[in-house]
N, C-alpha and C positions, 0 to 999 in steps of 0.2 A: 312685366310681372309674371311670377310661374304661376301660372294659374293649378296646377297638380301639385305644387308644396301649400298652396293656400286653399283649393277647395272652392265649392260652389259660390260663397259668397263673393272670392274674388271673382270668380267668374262673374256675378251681378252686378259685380261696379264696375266691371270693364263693359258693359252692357251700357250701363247708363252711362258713363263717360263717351263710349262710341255714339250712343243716342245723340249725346248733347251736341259733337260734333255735327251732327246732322241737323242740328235745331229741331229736335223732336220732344213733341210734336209741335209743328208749328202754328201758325192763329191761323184761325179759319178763314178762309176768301170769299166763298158761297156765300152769295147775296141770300140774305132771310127773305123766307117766303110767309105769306099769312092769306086764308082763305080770304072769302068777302065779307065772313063775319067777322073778322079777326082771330080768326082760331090759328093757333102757330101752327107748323107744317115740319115733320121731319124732313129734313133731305134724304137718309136712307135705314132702311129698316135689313136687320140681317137679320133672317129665319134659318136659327142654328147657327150651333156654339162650339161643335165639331171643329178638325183640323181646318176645314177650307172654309169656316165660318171666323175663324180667329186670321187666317193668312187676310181673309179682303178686310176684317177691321183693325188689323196692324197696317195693311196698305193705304187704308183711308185716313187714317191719322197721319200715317206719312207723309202724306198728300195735301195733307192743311186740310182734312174734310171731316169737320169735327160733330156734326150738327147728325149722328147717327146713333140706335140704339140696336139691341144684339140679343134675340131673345131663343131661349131653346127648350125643351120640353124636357128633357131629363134631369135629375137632383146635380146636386153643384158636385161637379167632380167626377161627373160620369156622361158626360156629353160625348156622342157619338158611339160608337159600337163597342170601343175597345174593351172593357170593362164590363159588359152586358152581354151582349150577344155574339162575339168573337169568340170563340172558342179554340183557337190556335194558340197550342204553346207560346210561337218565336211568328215575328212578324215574314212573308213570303218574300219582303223587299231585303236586300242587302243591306249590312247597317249601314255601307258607307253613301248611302244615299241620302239626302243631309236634312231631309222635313222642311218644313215649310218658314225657312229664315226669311225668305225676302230679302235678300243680297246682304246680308248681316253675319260674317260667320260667325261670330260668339252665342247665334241664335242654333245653330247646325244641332242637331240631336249628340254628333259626334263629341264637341267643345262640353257640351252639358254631361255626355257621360265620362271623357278624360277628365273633369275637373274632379269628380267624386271617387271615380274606381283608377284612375291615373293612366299612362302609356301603356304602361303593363295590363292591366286589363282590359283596356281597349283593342291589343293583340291576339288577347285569347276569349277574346266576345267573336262570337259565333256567330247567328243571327240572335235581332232584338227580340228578348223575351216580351211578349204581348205585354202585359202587367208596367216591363221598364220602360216602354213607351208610352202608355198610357200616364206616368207621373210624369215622362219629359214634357206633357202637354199641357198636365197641370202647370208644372212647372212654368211654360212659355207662357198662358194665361195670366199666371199671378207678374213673371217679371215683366212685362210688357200692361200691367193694369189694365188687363182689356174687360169690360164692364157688364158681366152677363147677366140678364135676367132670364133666374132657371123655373122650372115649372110653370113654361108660358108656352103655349102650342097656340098656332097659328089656326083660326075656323072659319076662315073668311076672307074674300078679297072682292072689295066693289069701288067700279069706277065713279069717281065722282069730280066732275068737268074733266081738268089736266090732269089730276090726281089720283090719288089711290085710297080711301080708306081699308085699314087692318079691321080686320072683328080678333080680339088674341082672348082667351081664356088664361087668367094665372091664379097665383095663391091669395089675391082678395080676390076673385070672380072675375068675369069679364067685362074687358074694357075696349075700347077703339079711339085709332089715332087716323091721323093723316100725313099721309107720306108723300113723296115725291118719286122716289123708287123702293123697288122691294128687292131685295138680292134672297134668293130662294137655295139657301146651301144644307138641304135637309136631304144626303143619303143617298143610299140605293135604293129603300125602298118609295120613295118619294114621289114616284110617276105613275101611280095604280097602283103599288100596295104588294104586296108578294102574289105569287103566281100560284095557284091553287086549281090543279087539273080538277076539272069536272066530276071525274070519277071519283075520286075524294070528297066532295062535296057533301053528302049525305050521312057522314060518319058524323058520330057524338061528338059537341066540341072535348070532350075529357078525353078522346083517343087518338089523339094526333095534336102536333103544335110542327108551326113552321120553322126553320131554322132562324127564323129571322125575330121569332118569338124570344122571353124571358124563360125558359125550361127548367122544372123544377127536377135537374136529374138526379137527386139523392133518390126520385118519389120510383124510380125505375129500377133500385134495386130488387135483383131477382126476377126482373120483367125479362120477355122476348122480343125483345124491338126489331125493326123494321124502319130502314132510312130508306128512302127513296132518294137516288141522285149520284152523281160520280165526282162532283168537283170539292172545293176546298172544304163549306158549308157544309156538306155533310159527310164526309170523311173525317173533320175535329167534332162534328155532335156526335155519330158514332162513335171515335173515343173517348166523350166525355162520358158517355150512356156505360161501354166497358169500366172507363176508371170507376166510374160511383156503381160497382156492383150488378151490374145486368145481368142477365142468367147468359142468355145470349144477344147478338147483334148478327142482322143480316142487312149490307150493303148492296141493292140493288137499284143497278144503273143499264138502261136503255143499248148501250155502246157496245156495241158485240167485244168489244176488248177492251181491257184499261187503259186510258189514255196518257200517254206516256210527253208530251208538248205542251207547252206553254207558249202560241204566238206570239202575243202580247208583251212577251217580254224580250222579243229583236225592235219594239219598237220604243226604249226607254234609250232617246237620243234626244239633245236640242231642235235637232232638226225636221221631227216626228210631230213633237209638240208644239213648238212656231210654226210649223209648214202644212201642217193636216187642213187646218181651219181656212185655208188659198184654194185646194185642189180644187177642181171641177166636182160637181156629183156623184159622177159614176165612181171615179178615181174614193172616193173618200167610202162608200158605197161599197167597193169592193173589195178594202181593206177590212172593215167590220164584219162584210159575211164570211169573206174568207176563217178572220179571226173566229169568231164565235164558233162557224160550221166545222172546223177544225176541233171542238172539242177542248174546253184548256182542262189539265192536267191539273190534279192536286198536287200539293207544295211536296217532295221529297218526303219531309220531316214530318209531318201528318201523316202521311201512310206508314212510314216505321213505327209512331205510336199504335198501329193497328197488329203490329205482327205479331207480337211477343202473346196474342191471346189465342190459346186455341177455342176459344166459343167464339168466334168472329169468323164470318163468313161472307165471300162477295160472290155477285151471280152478275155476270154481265146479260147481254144482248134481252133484257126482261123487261116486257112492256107490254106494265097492268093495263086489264083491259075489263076489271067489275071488280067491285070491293063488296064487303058485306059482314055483316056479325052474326056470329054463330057460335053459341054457346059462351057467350062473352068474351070469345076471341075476335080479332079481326082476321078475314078470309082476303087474300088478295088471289084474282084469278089473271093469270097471266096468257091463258092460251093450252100450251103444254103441259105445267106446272102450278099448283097452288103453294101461299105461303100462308102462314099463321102468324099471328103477333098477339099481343097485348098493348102495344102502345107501337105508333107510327110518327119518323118525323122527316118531315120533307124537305130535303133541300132541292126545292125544285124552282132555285131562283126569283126573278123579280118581274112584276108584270109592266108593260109599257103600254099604257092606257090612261089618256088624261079624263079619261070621262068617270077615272074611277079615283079622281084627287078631290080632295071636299072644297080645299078652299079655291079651285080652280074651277070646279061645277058650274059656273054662275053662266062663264062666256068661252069654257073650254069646246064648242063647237065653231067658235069664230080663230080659233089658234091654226095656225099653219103648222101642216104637218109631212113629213117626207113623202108620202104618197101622193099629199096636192102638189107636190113640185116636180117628182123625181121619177119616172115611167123604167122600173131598174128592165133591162134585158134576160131574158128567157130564164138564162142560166143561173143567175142570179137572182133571182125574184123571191122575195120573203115579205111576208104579209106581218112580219113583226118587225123587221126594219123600218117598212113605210108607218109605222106607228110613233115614231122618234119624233120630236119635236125638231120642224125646220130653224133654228136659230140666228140671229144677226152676229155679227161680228163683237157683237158685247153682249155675248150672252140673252138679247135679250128676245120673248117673243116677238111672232113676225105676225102680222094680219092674213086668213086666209083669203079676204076680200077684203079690196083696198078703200081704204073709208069707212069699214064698218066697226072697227074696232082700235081707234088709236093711242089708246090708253096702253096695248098691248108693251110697247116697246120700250116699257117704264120697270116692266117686269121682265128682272133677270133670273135667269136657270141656271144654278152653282151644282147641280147633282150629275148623278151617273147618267141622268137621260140628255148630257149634253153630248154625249160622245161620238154620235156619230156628225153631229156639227161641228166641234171642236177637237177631239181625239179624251183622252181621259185626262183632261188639263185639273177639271172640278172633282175627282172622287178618289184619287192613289195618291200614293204619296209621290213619285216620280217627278211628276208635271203639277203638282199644286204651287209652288211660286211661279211659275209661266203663267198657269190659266189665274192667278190671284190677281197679278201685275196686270195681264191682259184687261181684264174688268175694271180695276181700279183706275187704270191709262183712262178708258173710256167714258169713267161715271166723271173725272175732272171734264173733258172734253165737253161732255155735253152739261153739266153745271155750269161753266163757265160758258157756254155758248148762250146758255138760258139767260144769263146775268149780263150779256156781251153790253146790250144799254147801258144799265149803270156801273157795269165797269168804264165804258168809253165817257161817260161822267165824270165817275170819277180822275179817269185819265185827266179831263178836259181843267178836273178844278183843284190838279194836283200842284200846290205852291211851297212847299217846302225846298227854299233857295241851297245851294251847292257851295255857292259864291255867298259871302255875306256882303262883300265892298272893303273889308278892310288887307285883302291878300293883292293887294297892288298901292303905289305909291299915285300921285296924283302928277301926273306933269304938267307944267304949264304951255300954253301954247305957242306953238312957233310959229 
């Protein structure tokens, strides 16, 4: 079928027809589980509705593993950042990097956008506008019927025997279930919350919001703003602060020179993302500090939205060191130099701190962590590394004492704080069907090991005949 003389709908039924081939979805195999008072038990709970929240429940169904529900905190149609707090024109990733099909190509963002705009402007697509990616998502959501419950935030997580109960807050009030596992696919900010230097701390909440916040920047026209930070985050909030009218904008970032690299992107191979999660310690360890200490580079295409303004200004090598208000300004003291603003926004990244996750508070001092395993060498040593969550091969947490906490390994880690465990399998787009399939390989394995009894039951009292008796003649005997 052309799919580009007929348009998106063809594309939908070449979907569902592919599906069907696959017997999708298939009946579920997961032996049912029920408390001891009979209370039913999910098999898995997805927190967050996000890309890498929608990849593991497209893979769970695929999988025959039907007995899961998928809940996420933002209104229907704005799950995960893209729409809210992204602030980039065009996405950093190349369009031909194909989003999170799960071996499916009519699922590829590509297939999705040649059906609508054809060959032809698939040629002259550029990078994806943030906005067209964000409907391809809707989109994959609704043709895949994957089953969101939106304005439901997670406030809670207690062991209870084998188990897990959820505490979730939604739109009747809050309620609690019981699960079997949690798949935890909430973000970057997800492991401590954004990063918010000290020095900052003391300021009105009305004069500063993080990048990672809802910014109301219409409220900035005519302001003198003041970004803190040099990477993607606050290079497109500073342009959003110029496009809606700012008097001025001052980009100030730490790095004595603007960083012109992106490491992270020599490592968007097969073999980066299958093979990270094998290395040794150090080896994986070293890859990260490297990365990170290196500085990544904002995206091209962001910094030329900065140039065409002459009220925009960047200050490298600046590293505030006392804030204060004065005269309903904000004073930033830097050392050499003071700066003034009216309004501050900080893109100063994401904090790696489980003791600052709510619904992980309860027994996050029993979680294994890169410093309880990993003694990094001299030159290497960073005290926000050793903060990473140590992870098992399915994502899942590790006991930091063994015995004291085995509920742990029931709870998977789908966010950005899996990476120096996994590589960025759970939070980019690059690696989200590697790290989707990885997880989902694993939650069958151990389902099915949990059930192995009444599977070899059932094995045992499997009588449905192959042979009825009548596919042979009868001889008589010689």
């Amino acid at each position: 079928m052309n799919i580009e003389k007929h348009g998106l709908a063809a594309l939908e039924n070449q979907i569902r027809r592919e599906l069907g081939f696959l017997n999708y979805p298939p009946a579920n195999w997961v032996k049912p589980l029920n408390n001891v008072g009979g209370e039913a038990v999910l098999d898995v709970a997805v927190i967050g509705g996000g890309m890498c929240g929608m990849a593991v429940a497209f893979g769970l169904l695929r999988e025959g593993i039907r007995n899961f529900r998928i809940f996420d905190a933002g209104e229907k149609g704005f799950e995960g950042p893209w729409a809210t707090t992204a602030r980039m024109k065009t996405l950093r990733s190349p369009k031909h990097l194909t989003g999170p099909h799960m071996g499916l190509p009519s699922l590829t963002f590509q297939a999705w956008y040649r059906a609508q705009w054809g060959d032809a402007g698939w040629d002259v697509l550029g990078y994806i506008p943030t906005d067209i990616w964000m409907d391809y998502l809707r989109w994959y959501r609704q043709v895949l019927d994957i089953p969101t419950e939106n304005n439901t935030r997670l406030l809670k997580i207690t062991p209870e025997g084998e188990l897990l109960r959820l505490f979730l807050g939604g739109p009747q009030g809050e309620f609690d279930l019981l699960v079997r596992r949690v798949v935890l696919a909430t973000g970057r900010a997800a492991f401590g919350g954004t990063r918010l230097p000290g020095v900052f701390q003391s300021l009105p909440d009305n004069c500063y919001a993080h990048t990672e916040d809802v910014i109301d920047f219409k409220a900035l026209t005519e302001k003198k703003v003041l970004v803190i930070g040099g990477a993607a985050s606050a290079v497109d909030s500073a342009a959003a602060a110029l496009e809606n009218g700012a008097k001025e904008v001052h980009l100030l970032m730490r790095a004595p020179e603007i960083p012109r690299l992106n490491k992270f992107k020599s490592t968007v191979y097969p073999g980066y993302f299958r093979g990270f999660s094998t290395l040794d310690d150090e080896t994986r360890w070293r890859f990260l500090h490297h990365g990170l200490g290196s500085r990544v580079a904002a995206p091209r295409l962001s910094m030329l939205r900065l140039k065409e303004y002459d009220n925009f200004h960047i200050h490298t090598g600046v590293d505030v060191n006392a804030v204060r208000m004065e005269g309903g300004q904000i004073q930033l003291e830097t050392g050499p130099k003071s700066y003034s603003g009216d309004f501050i926004i900080l893109g100063t990244g994401y904090a790696i701190d489980i003791h600052g996750q709510p619904e992980l508070a309860e027994f996050a001092s029993r979680i294994l962590l890169w410093r309880d395993r990993f003694d990094a060498p001299v030159d290497v040593a960073s005290e926000e590394l050793g903060q990473f969550p140590y992870l098992g091969p399915a994502f899942e947490f590790l006991e930091k004492e063994g015995g004291a906490a085995p509920f742990l390994n029931r709870i998977h880690l789908f966010n950005a704080a899996t990476t120096l465990s996994h590589a960025a399998v759970s939070s980019d787009i690059p690696g989200v069907n590697i790290g989707a399939m990885r997880l989902v390989n694993a939650l069958a394995v151990e389902f099915f090991k949990e059930g192995a009894t009444a599977h070899l039951e059932d094995f045992y009292a499997y009588n449905d005949p192959e042979l009825l008796g009548d596919e042979w003649r009868d001889e008589e005997p010689s």
